[in-house]
C-alpha positions in Angstrom: -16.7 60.3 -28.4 -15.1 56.9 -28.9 -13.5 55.0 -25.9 -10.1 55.8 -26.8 -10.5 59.4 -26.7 -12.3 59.4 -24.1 -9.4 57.7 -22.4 -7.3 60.7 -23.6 -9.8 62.9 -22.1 -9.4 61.8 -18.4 -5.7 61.3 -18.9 -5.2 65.1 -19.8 -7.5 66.4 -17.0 -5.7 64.0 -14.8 -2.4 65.7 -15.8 -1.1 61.9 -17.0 1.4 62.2 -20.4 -0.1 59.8 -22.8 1.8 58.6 -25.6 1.3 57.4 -29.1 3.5 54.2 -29.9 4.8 54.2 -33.2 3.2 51.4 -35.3 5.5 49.4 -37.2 4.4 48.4 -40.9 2.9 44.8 -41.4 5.5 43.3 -43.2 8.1 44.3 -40.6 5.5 42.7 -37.6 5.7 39.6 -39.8 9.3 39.4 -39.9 9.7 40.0 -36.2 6.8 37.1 -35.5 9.0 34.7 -37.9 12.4 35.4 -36.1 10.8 35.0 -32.4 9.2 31.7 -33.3 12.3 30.4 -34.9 14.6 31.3 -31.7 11.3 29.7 -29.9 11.9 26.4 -32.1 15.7 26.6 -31.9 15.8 26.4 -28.3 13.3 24.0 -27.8 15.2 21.5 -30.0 18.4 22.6 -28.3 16.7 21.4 -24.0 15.4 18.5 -25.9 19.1 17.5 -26.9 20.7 18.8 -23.5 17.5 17.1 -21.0 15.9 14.5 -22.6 14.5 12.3 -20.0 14.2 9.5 -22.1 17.7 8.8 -23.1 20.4 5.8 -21.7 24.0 6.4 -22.5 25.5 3.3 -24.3 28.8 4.6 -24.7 30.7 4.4 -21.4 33.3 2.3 -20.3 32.9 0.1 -17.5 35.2 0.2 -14.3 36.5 -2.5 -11.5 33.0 -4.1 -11.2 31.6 -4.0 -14.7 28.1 -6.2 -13.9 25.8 -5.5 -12.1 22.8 -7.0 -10.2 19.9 -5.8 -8.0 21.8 -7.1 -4.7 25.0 -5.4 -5.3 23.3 -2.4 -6.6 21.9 -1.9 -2.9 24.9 -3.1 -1.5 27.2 -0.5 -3.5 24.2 2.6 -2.5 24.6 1.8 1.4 28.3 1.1 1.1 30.5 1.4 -2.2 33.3 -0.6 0.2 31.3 -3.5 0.8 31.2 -4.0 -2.8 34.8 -3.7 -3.3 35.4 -6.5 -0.8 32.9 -8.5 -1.8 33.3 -8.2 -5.8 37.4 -7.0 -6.5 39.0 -8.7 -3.2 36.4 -11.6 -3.3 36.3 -12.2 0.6 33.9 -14.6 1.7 31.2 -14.4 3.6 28.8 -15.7 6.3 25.9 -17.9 5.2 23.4 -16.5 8.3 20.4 -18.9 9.4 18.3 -16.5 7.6 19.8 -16.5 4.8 20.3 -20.3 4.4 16.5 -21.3 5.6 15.3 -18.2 3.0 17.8 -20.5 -0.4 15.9 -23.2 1.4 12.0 -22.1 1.1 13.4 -20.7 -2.8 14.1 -24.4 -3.3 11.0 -26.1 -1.6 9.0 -23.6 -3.6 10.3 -24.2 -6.8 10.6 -28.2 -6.3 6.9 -28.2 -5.3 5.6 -26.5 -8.4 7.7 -28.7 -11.0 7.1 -31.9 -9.4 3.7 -31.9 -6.8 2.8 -34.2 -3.9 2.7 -33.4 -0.7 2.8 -29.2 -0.1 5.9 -28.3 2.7 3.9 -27.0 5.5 6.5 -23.8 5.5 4.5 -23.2 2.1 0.6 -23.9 3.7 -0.1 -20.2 3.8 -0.2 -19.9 0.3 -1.6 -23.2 -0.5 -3.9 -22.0 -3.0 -1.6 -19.6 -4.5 0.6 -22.9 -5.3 -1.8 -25.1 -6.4 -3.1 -22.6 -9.2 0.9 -22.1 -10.1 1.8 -25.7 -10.4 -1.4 -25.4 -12.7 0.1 -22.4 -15.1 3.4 -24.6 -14.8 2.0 -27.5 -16.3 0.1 -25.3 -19.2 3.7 -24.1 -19.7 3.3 -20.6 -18.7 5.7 -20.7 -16.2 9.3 -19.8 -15.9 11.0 -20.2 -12.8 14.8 -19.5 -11.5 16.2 -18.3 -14.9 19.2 -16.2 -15.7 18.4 -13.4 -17.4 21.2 -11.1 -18.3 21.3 -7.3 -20.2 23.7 -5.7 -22.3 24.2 -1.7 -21.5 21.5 -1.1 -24.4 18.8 -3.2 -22.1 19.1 -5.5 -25.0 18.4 -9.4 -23.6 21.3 -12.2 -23.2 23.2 -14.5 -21.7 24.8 -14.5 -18.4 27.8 -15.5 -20.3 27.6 -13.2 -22.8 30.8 -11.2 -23.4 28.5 -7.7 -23.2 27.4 -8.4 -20.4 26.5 -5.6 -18.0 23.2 -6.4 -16.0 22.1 -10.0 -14.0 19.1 -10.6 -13.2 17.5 -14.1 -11.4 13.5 -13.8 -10.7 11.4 -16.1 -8.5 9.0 -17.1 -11.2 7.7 -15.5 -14.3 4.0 -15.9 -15.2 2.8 -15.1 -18.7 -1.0 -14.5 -18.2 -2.0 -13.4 -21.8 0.0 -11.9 -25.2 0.2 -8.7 -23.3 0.9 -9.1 -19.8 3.2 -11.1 -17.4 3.0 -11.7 -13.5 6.6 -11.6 -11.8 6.3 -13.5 -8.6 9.4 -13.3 -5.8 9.0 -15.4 -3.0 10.4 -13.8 0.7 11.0 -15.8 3.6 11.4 -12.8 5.8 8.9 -9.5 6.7 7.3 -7.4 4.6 7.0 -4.6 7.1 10.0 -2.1 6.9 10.9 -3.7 4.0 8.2 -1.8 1.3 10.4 0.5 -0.4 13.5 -2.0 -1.0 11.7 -4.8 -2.5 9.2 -2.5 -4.7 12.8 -1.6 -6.2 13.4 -4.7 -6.5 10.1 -5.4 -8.4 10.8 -2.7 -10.7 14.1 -4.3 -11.4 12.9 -7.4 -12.6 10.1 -5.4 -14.5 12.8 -3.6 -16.5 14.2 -7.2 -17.3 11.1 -8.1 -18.9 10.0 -4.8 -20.4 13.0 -5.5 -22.5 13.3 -9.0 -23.5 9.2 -9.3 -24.2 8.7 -6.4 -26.0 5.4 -7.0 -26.7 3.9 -6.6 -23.2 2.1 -3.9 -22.2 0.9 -4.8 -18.0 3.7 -6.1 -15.9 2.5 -7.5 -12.4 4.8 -8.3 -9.3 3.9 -9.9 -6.1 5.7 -10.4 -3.5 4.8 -13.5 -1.0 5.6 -13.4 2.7 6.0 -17.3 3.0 6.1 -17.1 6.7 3.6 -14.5 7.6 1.2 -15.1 4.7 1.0 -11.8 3.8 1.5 -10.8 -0.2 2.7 -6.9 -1.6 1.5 -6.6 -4.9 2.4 -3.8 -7.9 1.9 -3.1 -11.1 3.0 -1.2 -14.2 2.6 -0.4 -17.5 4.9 0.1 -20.3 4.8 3.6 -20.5 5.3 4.2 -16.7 8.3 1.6 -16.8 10.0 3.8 -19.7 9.6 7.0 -17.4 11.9 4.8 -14.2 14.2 3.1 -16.7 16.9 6.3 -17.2 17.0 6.4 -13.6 17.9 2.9 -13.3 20.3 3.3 -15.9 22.1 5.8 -14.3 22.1 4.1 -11.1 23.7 0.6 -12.1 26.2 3.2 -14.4 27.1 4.9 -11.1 28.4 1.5 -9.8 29.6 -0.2 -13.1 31.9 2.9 -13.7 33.0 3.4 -10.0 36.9 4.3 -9.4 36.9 4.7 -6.1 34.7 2.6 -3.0 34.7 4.5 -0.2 33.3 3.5 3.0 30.3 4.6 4.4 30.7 3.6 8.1 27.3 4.1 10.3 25.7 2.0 12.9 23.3 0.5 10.7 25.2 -0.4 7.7 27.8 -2.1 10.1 25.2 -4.1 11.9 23.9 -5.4 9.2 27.3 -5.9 7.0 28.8 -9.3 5.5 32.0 -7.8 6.5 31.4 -5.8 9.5 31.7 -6.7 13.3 28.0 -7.5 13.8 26.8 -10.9 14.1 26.7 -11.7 10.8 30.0 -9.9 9.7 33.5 -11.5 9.5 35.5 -8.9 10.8 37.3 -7.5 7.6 36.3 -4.5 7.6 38.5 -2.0 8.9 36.4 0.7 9.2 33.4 -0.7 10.7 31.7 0.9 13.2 
């Protein structure tokens, strides 16, 4: 007795009901194979369309702040009304000590590796570090304080560029070989507490470069604590920097398409606002906390 029937056997003494599926002809199992893959295909094609992670929208039109940068980006994400102050009713705002000594250090640093002599002792902690830039300076590897802009396509230009929709000012930019660049952004202040916001900044300026060298593959940022000596580097390639780039698209569209900048009052945005009633705000706020 072959397996099956004896299957059949135990079902009928077991008082089960077996039944006999009616097998359809070859041809017609072909047919049905074709049609499922094709509805298979079709919708695959179709998610790709509707959910492609990949893709940037060029197309949009901008709003009441059509640039933007990695400043007012974080600005506009904490408060969309501290942007509209600052960037459609242009009120000024407080230079703090620690602001002003930080545009200070910016300045010794960049003086120091285009001219030499005598290292500023707010720089000693990184002495080496300086010495071997001045070096890749005077090879003529070194960029430092340029403007680089982006059109809404990534696409490289000018700051006065009529197209312009992204700014974008790094530190210093090291090309170590045909493949791979160092980004270097010097901070005056602490690095603890302060991880996540400057690693986005890092990946901002990476997304500069991914674009306008096109042939590098390694991106490198570091960023140097002048005051505490302490350094936070991070790396990338350009396949990872493709996955973060429609996420960053869509973030500086969010802002560059904005209608409306409503306020987000809280204790810590306040505190901390240009135009709060902290210590460093002017007052101009009128919903501060």
């Amino acid at each position: 007795m072959s397996f099956k029937d004896a299957l059949k056997s135990r079902a009928a003494e077991s008082g089960h009901v077996t039944i006999q599926m009616e097998q359809k002809p070859a041809a017609e199992k072909a047919e049905t194979k074709t049609a499922f893959t094709g509805a298979l295909q079709a919708r695959k094609v179709d998610t790709a369309k509707k959910e492609d992670p990949t893709q940037i929208s060029t197309t949009f039109e901008t709003g009441a702040v059509p640039v933007w940068s990695f400043s007012t980006l974080k600005d506009y994400e904490a408060c969309p009304y501290r942007v509209y102050l600052a960037k459609i009713e242009k009120k000024p705002q407080k230079d703090s000590d620690a602001a002003s000594r930080g545009t200070a250090m910016h300045d010794m640093a960049e003086n120091w590796v285009r001219v030499g002599g005598e290292l500023p002792a707010e720089l000693s902690k990184f002495t080496a570090k300086f010495e071997w830039l001045r070096e890749q300076f005077i090879d003529g590897k070194v960029q430092m304080e340029e403007n680089w802009g982006i059109r809404k396509d990534w696409s490289p230009c000018e700051w006065n560029d009529p197209e312009l929709w992204g700014r974008g000012k790094l530190d210093v930019f090291v090309r170590e070989s045909e493949t791979s660049a160092l980004i270097i952004d010097h901070k005056s202040g602490r690095k603890y507490g302060n991880e996540l916001k400057h690693s986005d900044q890092g990946i901002s300026y990476a997304l500069h470069a991914f674009h306008r060298y096109p042939e590098l593959e390694h991106f490198s940022i570091n960023f140097w604590y002048l005051d505490k000596g302490e350094e936070m580097p991070r790396s990338f390639t350009r396949r990872q920097l493709g996955v973060l780039l429609p996420r960053y698209h869509k973030r500086a569209m969010e802002l560059t398409t904005a209608q409306n900048f409503l306020p987000k009052p809280n204790a810590s945005n306040c505190n901390w606002c240009a135009y709060g009633n902290g210590k460093f705000g002017t007052g101009d706020c009128p919903y501060a906390s």
